[in-house]
C-alpha positions as CSV (number, residue, x, y, z in Angstrom):
1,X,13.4,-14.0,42.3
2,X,12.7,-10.4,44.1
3,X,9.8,-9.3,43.9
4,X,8.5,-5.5,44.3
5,X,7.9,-5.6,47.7
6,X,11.4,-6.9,48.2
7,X,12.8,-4.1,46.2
8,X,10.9,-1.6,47.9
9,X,12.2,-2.9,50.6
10,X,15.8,-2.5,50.2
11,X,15.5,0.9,48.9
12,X,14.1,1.8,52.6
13,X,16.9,0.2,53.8
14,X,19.4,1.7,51.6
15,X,17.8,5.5,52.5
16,X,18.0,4.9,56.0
17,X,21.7,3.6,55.9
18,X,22.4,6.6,54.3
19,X,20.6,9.1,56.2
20,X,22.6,7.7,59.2
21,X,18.5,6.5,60.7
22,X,18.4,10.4,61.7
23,X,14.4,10.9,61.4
24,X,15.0,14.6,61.1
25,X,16.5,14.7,57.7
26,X,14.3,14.3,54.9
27,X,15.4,13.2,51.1
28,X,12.6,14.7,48.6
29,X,13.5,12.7,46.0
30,X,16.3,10.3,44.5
31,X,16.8,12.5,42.3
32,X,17.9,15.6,45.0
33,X,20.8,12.8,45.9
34,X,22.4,13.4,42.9
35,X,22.7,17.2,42.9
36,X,26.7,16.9,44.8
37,X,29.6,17.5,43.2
38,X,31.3,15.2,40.8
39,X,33.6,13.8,43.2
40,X,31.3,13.1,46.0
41,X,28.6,11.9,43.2
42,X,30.7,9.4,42.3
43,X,31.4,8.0,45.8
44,X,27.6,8.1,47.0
45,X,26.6,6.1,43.6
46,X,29.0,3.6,44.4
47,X,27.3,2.8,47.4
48,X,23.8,2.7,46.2
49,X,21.9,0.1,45.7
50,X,19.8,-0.8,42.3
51,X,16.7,-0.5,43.9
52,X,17.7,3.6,44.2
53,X,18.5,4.0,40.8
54,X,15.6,2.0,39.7
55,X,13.3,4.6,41.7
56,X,14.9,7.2,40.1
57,X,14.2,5.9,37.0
58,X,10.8,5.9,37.5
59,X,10.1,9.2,38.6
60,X,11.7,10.3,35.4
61,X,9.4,7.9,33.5
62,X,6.3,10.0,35.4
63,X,8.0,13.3,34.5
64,X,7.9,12.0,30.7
65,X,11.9,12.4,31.1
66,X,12.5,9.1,29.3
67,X,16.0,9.6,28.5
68,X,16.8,10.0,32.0
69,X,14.7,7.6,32.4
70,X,16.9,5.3,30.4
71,X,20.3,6.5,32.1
72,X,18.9,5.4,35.5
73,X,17.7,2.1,34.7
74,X,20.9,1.2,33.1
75,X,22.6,2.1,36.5
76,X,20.0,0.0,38.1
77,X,21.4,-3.0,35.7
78,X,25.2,-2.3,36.2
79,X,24.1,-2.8,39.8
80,X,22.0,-5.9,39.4
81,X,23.2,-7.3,35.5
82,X,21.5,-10.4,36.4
83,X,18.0,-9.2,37.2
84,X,14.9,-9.8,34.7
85,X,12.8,-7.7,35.8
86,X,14.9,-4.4,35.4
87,X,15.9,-5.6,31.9
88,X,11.8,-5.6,30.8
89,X,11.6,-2.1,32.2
90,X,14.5,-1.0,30.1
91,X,13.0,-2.6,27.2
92,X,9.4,-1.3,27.9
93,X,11.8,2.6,27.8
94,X,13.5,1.4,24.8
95,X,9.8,0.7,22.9
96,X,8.6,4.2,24.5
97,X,11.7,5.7,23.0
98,X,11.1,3.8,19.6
99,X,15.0,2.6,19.6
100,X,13.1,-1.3,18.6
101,X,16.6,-2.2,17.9
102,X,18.1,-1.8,21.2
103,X,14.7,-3.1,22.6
104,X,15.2,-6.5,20.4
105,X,19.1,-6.6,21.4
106,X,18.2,-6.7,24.8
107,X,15.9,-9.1,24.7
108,X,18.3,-11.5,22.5
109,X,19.9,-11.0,25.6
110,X,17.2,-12.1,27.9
111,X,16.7,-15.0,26.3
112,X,20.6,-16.0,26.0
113,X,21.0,-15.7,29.8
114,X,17.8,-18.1,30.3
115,X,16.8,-20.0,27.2
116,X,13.8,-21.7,28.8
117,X,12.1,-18.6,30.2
118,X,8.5,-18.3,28.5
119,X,8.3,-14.6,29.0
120,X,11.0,-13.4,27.4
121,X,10.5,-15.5,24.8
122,X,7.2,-14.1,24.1
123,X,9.2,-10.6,24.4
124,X,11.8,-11.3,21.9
125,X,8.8,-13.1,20.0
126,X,7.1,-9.4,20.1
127,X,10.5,-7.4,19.1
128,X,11.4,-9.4,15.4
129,X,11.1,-6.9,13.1
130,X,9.1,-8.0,9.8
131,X,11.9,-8.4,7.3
132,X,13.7,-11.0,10.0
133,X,10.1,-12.2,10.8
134,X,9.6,-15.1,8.1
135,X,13.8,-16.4,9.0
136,X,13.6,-16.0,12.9
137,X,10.3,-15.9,14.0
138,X,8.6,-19.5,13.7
139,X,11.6,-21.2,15.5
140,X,10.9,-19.1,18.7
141,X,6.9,-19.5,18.6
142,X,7.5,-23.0,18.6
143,X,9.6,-23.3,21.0
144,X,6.8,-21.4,23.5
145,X,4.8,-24.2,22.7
146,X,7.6,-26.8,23.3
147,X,7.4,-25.1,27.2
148,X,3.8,-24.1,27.3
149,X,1.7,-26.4,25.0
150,X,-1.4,-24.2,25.7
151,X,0.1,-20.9,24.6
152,X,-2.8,-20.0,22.5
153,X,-1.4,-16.4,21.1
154,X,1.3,-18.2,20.4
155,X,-0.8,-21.1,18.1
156,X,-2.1,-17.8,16.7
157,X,1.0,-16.2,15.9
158,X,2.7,-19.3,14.4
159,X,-1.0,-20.2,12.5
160,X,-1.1,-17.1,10.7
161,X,2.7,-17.4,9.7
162,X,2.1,-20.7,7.9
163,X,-1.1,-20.0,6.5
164,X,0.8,-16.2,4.8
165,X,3.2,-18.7,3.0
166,X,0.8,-20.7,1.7
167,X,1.6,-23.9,4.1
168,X,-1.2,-24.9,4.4
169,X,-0.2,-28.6,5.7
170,X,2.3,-27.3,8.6
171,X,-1.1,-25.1,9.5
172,X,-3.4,-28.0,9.7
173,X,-1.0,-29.8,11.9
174,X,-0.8,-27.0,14.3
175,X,-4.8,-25.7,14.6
176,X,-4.9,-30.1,14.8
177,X,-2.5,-30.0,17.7
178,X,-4.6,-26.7,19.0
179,X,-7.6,-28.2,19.4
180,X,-5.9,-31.6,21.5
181,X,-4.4,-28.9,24.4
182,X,-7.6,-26.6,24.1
183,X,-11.0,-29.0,23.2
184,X,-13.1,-26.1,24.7
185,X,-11.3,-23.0,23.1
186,X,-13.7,-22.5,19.9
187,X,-11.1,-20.2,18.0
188,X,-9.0,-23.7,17.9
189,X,-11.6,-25.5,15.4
190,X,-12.4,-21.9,13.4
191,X,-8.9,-21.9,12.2
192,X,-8.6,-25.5,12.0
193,X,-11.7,-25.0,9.7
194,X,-10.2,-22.3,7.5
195,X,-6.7,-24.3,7.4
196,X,-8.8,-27.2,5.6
197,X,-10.4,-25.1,3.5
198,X,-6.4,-24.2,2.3
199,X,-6.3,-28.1,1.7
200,X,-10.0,-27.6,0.3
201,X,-10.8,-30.5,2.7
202,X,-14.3,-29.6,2.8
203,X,-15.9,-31.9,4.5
204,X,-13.6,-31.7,7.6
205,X,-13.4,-27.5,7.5
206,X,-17.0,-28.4,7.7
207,X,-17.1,-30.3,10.8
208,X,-14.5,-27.9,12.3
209,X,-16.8,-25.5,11.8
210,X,-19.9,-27.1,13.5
211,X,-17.6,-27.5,16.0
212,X,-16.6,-23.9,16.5
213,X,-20.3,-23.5,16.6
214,X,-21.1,-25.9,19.0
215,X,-18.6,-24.5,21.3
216,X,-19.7,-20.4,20.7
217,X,-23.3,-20.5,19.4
218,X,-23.4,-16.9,18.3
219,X,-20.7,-17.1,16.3
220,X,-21.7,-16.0,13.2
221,X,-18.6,-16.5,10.9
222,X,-18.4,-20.1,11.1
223,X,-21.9,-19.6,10.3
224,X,-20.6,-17.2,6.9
225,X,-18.0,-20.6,5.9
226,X,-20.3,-23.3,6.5
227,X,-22.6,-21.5,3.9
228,X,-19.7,-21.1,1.0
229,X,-19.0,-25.0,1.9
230,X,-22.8,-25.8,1.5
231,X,-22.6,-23.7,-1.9
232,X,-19.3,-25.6,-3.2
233,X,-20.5,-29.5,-2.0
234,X,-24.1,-29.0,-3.2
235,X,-25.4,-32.1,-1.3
236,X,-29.1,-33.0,-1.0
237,X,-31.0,-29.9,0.7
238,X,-28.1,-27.7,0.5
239,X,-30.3,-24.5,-0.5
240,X,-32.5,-25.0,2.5
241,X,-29.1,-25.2,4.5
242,X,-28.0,-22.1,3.0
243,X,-31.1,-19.9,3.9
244,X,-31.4,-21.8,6.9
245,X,-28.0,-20.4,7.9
246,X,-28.6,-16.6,6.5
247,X,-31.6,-16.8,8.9
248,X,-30.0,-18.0,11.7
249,X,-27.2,-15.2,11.5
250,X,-30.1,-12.9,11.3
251,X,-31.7,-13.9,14.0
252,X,-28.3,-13.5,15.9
253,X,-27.6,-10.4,14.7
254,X,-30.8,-8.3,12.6
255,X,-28.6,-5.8,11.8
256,X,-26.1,-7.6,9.9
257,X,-26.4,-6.4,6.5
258,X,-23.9,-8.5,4.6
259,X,-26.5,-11.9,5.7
260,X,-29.8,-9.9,4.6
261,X,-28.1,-8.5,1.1
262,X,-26.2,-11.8,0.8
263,X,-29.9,-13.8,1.2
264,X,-31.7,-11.7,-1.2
265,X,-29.0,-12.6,-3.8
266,X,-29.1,-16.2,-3.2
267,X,-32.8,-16.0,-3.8
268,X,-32.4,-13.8,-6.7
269,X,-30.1,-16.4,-8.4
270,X,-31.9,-19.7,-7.4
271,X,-35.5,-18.9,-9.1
272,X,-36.4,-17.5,-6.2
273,X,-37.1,-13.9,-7.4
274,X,-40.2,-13.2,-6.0
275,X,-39.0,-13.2,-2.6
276,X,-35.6,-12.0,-3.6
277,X,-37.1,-8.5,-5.0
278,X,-39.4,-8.5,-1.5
279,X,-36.2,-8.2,0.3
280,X,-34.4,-6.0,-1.9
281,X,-37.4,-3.9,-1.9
282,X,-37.2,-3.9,1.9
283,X,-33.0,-3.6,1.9
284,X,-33.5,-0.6,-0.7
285,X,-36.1,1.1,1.7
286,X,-33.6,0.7,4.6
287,X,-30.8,2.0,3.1
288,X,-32.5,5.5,2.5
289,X,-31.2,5.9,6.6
290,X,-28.7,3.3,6.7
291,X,-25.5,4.3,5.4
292,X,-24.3,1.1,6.7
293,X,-26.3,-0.7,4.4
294,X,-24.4,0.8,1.7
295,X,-21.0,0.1,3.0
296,X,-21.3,-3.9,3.5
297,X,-22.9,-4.2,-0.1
298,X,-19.4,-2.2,-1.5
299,X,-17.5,-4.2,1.2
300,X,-19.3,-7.6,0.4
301,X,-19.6,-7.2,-3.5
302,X,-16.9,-4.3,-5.0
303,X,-13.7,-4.9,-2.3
304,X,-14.3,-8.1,-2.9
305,X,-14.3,-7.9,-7.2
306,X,-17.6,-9.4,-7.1
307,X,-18.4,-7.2,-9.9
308,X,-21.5,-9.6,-11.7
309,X,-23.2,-9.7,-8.1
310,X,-22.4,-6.4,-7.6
311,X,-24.1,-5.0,-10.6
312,X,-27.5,-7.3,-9.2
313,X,-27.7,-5.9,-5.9
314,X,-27.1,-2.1,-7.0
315,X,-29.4,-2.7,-9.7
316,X,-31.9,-4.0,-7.1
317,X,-31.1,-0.9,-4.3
318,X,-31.8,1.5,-7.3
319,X,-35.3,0.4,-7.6
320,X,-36.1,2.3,-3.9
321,X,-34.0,5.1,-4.7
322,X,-32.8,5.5,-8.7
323,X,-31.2,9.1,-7.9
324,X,-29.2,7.8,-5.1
325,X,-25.5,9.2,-6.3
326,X,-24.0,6.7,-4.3
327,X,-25.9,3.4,-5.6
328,X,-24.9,4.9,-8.9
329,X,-21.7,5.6,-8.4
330,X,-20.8,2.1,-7.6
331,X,-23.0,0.5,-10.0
332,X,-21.0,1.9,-12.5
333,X,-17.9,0.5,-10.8
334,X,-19.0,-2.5,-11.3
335,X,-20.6,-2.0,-14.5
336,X,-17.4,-0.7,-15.9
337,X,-15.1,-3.9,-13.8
338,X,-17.0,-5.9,-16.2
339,X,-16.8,-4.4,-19.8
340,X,-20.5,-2.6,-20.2
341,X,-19.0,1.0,-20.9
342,X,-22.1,2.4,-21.8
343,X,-24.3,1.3,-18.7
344,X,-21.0,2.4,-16.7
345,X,-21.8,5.7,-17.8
346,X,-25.1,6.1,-17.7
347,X,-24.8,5.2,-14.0
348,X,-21.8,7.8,-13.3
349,X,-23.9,10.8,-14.8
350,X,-26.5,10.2,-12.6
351,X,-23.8,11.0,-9.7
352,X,-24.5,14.7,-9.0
353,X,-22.3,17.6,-8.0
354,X,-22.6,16.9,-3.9
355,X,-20.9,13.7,-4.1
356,X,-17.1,13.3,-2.8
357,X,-16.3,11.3,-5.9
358,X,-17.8,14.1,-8.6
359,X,-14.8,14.6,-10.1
360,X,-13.2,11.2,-10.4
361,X,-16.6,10.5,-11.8
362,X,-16.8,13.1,-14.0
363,X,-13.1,11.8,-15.2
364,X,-14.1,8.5,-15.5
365,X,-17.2,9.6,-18.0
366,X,-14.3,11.6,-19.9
367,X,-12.1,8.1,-20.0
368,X,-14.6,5.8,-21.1
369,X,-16.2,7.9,-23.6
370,X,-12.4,7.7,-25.5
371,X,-12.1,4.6,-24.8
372,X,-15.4,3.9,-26.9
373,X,-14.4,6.2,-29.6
374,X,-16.0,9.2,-29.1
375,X,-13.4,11.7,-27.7
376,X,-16.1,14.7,-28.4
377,X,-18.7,13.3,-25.7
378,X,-15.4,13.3,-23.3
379,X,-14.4,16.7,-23.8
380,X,-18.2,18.1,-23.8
381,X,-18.3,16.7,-20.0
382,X,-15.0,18.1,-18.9
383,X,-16.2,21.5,-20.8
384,X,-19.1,21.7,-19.2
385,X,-17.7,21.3,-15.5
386,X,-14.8,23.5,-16.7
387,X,-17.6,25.9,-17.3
388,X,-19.0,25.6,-14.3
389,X,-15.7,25.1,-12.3
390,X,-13.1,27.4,-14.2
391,X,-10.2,27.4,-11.8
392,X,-10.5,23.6,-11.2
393,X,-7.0,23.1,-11.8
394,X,-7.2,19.3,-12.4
395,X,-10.3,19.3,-15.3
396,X,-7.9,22.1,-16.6
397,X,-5.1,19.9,-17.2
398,X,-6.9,16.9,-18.0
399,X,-8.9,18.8,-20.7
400,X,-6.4,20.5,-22.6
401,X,-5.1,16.5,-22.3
402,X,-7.9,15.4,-24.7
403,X,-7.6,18.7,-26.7
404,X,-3.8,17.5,-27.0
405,X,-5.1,14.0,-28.2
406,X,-7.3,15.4,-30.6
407,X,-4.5,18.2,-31.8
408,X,-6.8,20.6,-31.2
409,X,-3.1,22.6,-30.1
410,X,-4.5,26.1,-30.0
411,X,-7.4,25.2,-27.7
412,X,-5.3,23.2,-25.1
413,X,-2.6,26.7,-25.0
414,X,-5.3,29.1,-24.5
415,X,-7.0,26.9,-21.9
416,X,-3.8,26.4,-19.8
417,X,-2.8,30.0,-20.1
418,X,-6.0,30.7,-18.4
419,X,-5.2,28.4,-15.5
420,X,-1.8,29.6,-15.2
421,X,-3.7,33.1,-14.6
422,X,-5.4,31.4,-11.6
423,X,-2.6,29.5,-10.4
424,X,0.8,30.7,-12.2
425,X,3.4,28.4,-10.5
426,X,1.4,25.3,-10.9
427,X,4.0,22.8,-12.2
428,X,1.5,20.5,-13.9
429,X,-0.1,23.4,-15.9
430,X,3.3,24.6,-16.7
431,X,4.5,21.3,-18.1
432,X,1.6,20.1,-19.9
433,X,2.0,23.7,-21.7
434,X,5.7,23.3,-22.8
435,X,5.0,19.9,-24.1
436,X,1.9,21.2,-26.3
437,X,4.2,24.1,-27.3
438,X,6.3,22.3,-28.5
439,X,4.1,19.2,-30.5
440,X,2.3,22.9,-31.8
441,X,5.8,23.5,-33.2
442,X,6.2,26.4,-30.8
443,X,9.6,25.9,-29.9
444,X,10.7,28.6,-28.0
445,X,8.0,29.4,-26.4
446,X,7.9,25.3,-25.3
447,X,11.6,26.4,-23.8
448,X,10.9,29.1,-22.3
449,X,7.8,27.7,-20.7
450,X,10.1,24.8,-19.4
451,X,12.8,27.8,-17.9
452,X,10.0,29.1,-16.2
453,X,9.1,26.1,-14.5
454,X,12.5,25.6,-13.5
455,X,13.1,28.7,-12.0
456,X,10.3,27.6,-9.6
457,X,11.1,24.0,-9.1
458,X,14.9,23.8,-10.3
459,X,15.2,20.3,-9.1
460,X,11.9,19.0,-11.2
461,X,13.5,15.7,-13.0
462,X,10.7,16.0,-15.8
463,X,11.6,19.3,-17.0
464,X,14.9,19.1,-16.7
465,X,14.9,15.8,-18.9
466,X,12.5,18.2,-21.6
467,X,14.6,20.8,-21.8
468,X,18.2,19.0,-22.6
469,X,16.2,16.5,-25.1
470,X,15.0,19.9,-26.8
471,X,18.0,21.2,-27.0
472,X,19.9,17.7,-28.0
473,X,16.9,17.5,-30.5
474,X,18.0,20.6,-32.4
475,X,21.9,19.9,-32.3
476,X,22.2,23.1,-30.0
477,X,23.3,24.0,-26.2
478,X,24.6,20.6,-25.8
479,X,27.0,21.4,-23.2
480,X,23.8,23.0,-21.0
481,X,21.9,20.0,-22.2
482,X,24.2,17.3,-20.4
483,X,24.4,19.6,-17.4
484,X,20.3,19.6,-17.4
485,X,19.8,15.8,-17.6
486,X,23.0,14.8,-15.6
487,X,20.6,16.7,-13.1
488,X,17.7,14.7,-13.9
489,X,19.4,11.7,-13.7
490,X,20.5,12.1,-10.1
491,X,16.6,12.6,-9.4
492,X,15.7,9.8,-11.3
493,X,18.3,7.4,-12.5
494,X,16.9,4.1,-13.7
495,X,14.3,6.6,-15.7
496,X,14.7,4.7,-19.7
497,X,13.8,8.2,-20.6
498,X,16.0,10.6,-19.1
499,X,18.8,7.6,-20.0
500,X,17.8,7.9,-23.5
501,X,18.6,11.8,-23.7
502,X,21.6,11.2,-21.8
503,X,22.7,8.6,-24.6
504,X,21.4,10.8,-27.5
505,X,23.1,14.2,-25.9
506,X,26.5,11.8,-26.4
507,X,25.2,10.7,-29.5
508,X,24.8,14.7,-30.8
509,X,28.2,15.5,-29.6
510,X,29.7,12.6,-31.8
511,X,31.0,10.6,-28.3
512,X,29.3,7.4,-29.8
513,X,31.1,5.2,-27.1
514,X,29.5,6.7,-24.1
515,X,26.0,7.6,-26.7
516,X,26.1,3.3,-26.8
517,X,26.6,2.9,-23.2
518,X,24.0,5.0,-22.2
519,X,21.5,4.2,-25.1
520,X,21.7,0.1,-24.2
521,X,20.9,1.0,-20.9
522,X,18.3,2.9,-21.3
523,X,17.3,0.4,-24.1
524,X,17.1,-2.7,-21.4
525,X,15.3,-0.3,-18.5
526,X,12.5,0.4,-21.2
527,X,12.4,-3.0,-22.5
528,X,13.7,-1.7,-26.2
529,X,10.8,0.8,-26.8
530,X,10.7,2.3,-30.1
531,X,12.1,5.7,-29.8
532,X,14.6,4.4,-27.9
533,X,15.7,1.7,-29.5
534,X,15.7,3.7,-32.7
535,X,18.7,5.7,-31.0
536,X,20.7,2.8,-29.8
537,X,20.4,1.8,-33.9
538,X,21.6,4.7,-35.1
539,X,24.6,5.0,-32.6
540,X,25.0,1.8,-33.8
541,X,25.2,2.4,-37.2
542,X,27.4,5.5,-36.7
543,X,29.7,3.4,-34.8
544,X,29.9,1.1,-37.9
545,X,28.0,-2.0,-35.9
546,X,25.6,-2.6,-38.5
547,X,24.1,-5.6,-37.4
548,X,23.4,-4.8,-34.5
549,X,22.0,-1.8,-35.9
550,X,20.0,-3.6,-38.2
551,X,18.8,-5.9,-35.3
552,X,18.0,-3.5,-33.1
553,X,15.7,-1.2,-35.7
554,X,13.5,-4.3,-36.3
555,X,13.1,-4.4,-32.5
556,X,11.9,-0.7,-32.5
557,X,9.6,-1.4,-35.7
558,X,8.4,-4.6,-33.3
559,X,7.5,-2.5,-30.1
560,X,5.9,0.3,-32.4
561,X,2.5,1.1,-31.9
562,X,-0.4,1.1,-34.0
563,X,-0.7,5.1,-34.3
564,X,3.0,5.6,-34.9
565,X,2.6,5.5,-38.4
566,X,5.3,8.1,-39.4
567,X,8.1,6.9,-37.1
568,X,7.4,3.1,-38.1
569,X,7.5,4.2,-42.0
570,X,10.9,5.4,-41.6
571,X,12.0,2.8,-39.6
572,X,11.0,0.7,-42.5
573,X,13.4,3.0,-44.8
574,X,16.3,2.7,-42.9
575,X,15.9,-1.1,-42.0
576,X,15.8,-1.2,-46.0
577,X,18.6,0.9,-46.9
578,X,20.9,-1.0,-43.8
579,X,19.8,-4.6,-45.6
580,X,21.0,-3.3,-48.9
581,X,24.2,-1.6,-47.6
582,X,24.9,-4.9,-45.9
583,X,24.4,-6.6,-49.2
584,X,26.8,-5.0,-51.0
585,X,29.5,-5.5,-48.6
C-alpha cells in the first residue's frame, strides 16, 4: 500500500530525474511542464510518473479548476490503474463536480477489484442513489457488518432501512445483534427500544429504554418513550411514573418546553387541574418572551394532529395573553381540525393585521363562514379588507369568487376590472373575468377577455382550453378551436377537461369516430364526470350505439351533483326518450 509520504517521495525523484539533478534549474509548477509542444508533450508525459500528475491535479483542485482537476487525476490512474487511493480522489472530484453517476460507477469499480475492502464499500454504500436504494442498498450494509461487526453507521443505515418498510422483525434482529457487538453504545438499546415499540413489545422497548438510560443518563428521549409506554401499560403507580419522568427531563433540561406544556396537560386531564392551570398560568406568562414556547406547543400538539390537546393548551396560553394573534391563530387551527367552525372563527378574527398569516386567515374566515351557510358574513370580511387593501390582488380574485357563487355577476366584473386597472396583465384576474363573462351571458366580451390573455401568455393551457370549448359550444371557428386545444393538450395532456373539448370539437364537426375516442378518454381520466360523460352519450347516440349511450347517461345522472339541478333534469329527459326509442325497436 503507498502511502503519502511514499508518493511524495517519488515525485521528488521523478523531478530530479528529469531536471538532470542540476540544482540551478527550477520547475514552478507541474503544471509549467506541460506548456511544450504537442510532440514533446507527449514524449515527457510518457515518462512521468503518477505521482506528477497527481500533483498536478491538486493544484488544480486549489485553483477551483476542477475539470482539470479531473483530467489530471485520470492521467494519474492510467499510470497507476491499480491504486485505491487515486480512485477516492477522483471520486471525491466527481461528487465536487456533481457527476454522482460517474462517482457511483467508479466506486462499483472499487469494490469489483477488492470485494472485501470495508472502505469502499462504505463509499459505494454512500453513492446508491434513492430509487436503487431500497433493491441494492441493504445487501452492501450487511455485508460491512459481515467484515466489521461493530460498524455502527452502518447498523444505523441498514436499521432505518428496515424500520421505512415497515420490517419491523428484521429491525429487532439487527438493533438485538447491535447491542451484543456494542453493550456500552447507548444509541444500540434506544433503537432497539423504538424497533419493539414497531412489534408494540412494550415491555421489552421498556427495558431497552432503561437501558439507554442507564448507559447516557441525560438522555431525555428515552425519557419522552418510557412516558408514552407508562401511558399505554397503565400499571400500578403509573401517573406518579409519568410526572416523575416530566420532572426529571426538567430537571435535565428547564428549558425544555415540550416536558413543562406536555406536564401541565397530563395534570389537566388526570383531575389534576389545580395544579395544571398553576403551570399553564406560569407557561402562559413565559411565553409573552419566549417565542420558543410557542413553537414546541404547534410542534408537540398541531404538526403532530393532536388537535383535542391542542385546543386545551391554546385555550390555557390564552388565559395570560387573550389578544396574542399567534395563540389565536392556531387555536383556530385546531378548532377548525376538529369540526367547531364557529369557535374556529372567533379565534381567527382575533388575529390582527401584523400577523404573517392575515390573509390566509382572513380567507379562512371567508371559507368557513360558506361552509356554514352564510356566504354574506364571507364576503363582508373579504369586503372590508378589500376596502382597506384595494390592490390586494388575491382578496380581488377570491372575492369576485364568492360574488361568482352567489351570481352576484355584475359585482364580481366591476371588481375585477378594477384590479386589472392596478395590475392589467395579471393572468388570474384575466381568467376569472372571461369565465364570469361568459356564466353573465357576455359572450364576446368572455372571448375577447380570453384573446387578451393569450396575447400575454400564449402558451396558458387554461385559456386556451376556454376559448376552443366557447367556440365548439356555439358550433363556430371549429377549425381555430382544434388548433387552440391541440395547443392545450400538449401543455396538459391527461387534463379530462381539455380531452373533453377535444372530443366534443370532433363531436361538432360530425367526426364522431375520433369525438368517441377522445370523449372515452377523457371520460376514464375524469372518472365519468357528468358533463363529460354526457358528451361521450351523445356521441354515442349519434353514432347509433344506444346502449351504451343509454348506459353511459345514467353514469352522468350518477356522478351529478346536488346543485346541478338543470343539467340532471335533462339528463333525465334524454335517458327517457333513449328507453323509449329502445322500446320500440
Amino acid at each position: 500500500m503507498q502511502t503519502q509520504f511514499i508518493w511524495i517521495f517519488l515525485f521528488i525523484s521523478s523531478i530530479l530525474s528529469i531536471s538532470g539533478c542540476n540544482p540551478g534549474k527550477t520547475i514552478s509548477s507541474p503544471q509549467s511542464l506541460s506548456e511544450t509542444s504537442p510532440k514533446n508533450t507527449a514524449l515527457e508525459e510518457s515518462q512521468l510518473p503518477a505521482t506528477y500528475f497527481y500533483l498536478e491535479s491538486r493544484i488544480h483542485t486549489q485553483n477551483n479548476e476542477i475539470a482539470q482537476a479531473v483530467i489530471s487525476l485520470k492521467k494519474a490512474i492510467k499510470k497507476d490503474p491499480d491504486s485505491v487511493f487515486l480512485k477516492r480522489e477522483l471520486i471525491r472530484l466527481y461528487l465536487k463536480e456533481k457527476h454522482n453517476d460517474q462517482a457511483l460507477i467508479l466506486a462499483q469499480n472499487l469494490v469489483d477489484q477488492n470485494p472485501e475492502n470495508i472502505d469502499n464499500l462504505l463509499i459505494l454504500a454512500r453513492l446508491i442513489p434513492p430509487p436503487d436504494q431500497k433493491k441494492q442498498l441493504p445487501g452492501i450494509l450487511k455485508k460491512i457488518l459481515t467484515l466489521d461487526p461493530k460498524n455502527k453507521e452502518t447498523y444505523l443505515r441498514l436499521g432505518n432501512i428496515y424500520m421505512e418498510n415497515q420490517n419491523s422483525q428484521k429491525a429487532l434482529n439487527l438493533f438485538s445483534k447491535m447491542t451484543k457487538e456494542l453493550p456500552d453504545y447507548y444509541v444500540a438499546y434506544f433503537y432497539l427500544g423504538e424497533a419493539n415499540l414497531l412489534t408494540n413489545n412494550l415491555g421489552a422497548a421498556k427495558k431497552a429504554f432503561l437501558k439507554t438510560i442507564e448507559l447516557e443518563p441525560k438522555l431525555v428521549e428515552s425519557r419522552f418513550e418510557l412516558i408514552e409506554i407508562y401511558k399505554k401499560l397503565k400499571k400500578k403507580n403509573w401517573k406518579k411514573q409519568v410526572l416523575k419522568s416530566y420532572k426529571k427531563i426538567l430537571e435535565i433540561e428547564p428549558e425544555n418546553n415540550r416536558a413543562a406544556l406536555e406536564m401541565a396537560l397530563f395534570q389537566y386531564k388526570n383531575n389534576a387541574k389545580t395544579k395544571a392551570l398553576v403551570l399553564f398560568t406560569e407557561l402562559g406568562n413565559k411565553g409573552k418572551e419566549d417565542s420558543q414556547l410557542l413553537m414546541a406547543a404547534v410542534d408537540t400538539y398541531i404538526a403532530e394532529k393532536r388537535y383535542q390537546d391542542a385546543i386545551i393548551v391554546f385555550s390555557q396560553l390564552l388565559k395570560a395573553e387573550p389578544d396574542n394573534s399567534n395563540l389565536n391563530f392556531f387555536a383556530g387551527m385546531a378548532y377548525e381540525a376538529t369540526g367547531n367552525i364557529k369557535t374556529a372563527i372567533e379565534h381567527y378574527l382575533k388575529v390582527t393585521p401584523e400577523h404573517p398569516q392575515y390573509k390566509e386567515t382572513l380567507l379562512s374566515i371567508a371559507f368557513l363562514y360558506r361552509d356554514i351557510g352564510q356566504p354574506r358574513q364571507a364576503i363582508k370580511i373579504l369586503e372590508q379588507h378589500h376596502k382597506n387593501d384595494p390592490k390586494d390582488v388575491d382578496i380581488i380574485s377570491f372575492l369576485a369568487s364568492f360574488y361568482e357563487d352567489q351570481t352576484q355577476y355584475n359585482k364580481a366584473i366591476t371588481i375585477l376590472n378594477d384590479g386589472l386597472k392596478t395590475a392589467p396583465d395579471n393572468l388570474t384576474l384575466l381568467f376569472r373575468l372571461g369565465t364570469i363573462q361568459d356564466k353573465a351571458g357576455l359572450k364576446d366580451q368572455s372571448i375577447q377577455t380570453m384573446k387578451t390573455l393569450l396575447q400575454t401568455d400564449p402558451d396558458n393551457a387554461n385559456a386556451l382550453n376556454y376559448l376552443g370549448y366557447t367556440y365548439a359550444e356555439m358550433g363556430i371557428n371549429l377549425d381555430q378551436a382544434l388548433e387552440l386545444i391541440s395547443r392545450a393538450m400538449k401543455q396538459k395532456p391527461n387534463d379530462g377537461y381539455i380531452t373533453d373539448s377535444l372530443g366534443w370539437v370532433y363531436y361538432q364537426k360530425q367526426n364522431y369516430t375520433k369525438a368517441i375516442h377522445y370523449l372515452e378518454l377523457a371520460a376514464q381520466l375524469s372518472d365519468f364526470e357528468t358533463i363529460i360523460a354526457d358528451h361521450l352519450a351523445d356521441a354515442y347516440l349519434k353514432s347509433g350505439q344506444l346502449v351504451k349511450a343509454l348506459i353511459t347517461y345514467k353514469k352522468a345522472v350518477g356522478n351529478a351533483k346536488k346543485e346541478d339541478k338543470n343539467l340532471t333534469i335533462k339528463l333525465k329527459e334524454k335517458i327517457l326518450n333513449l328507453e323509449k326509442k329502445l322500446n320500440e325497436k
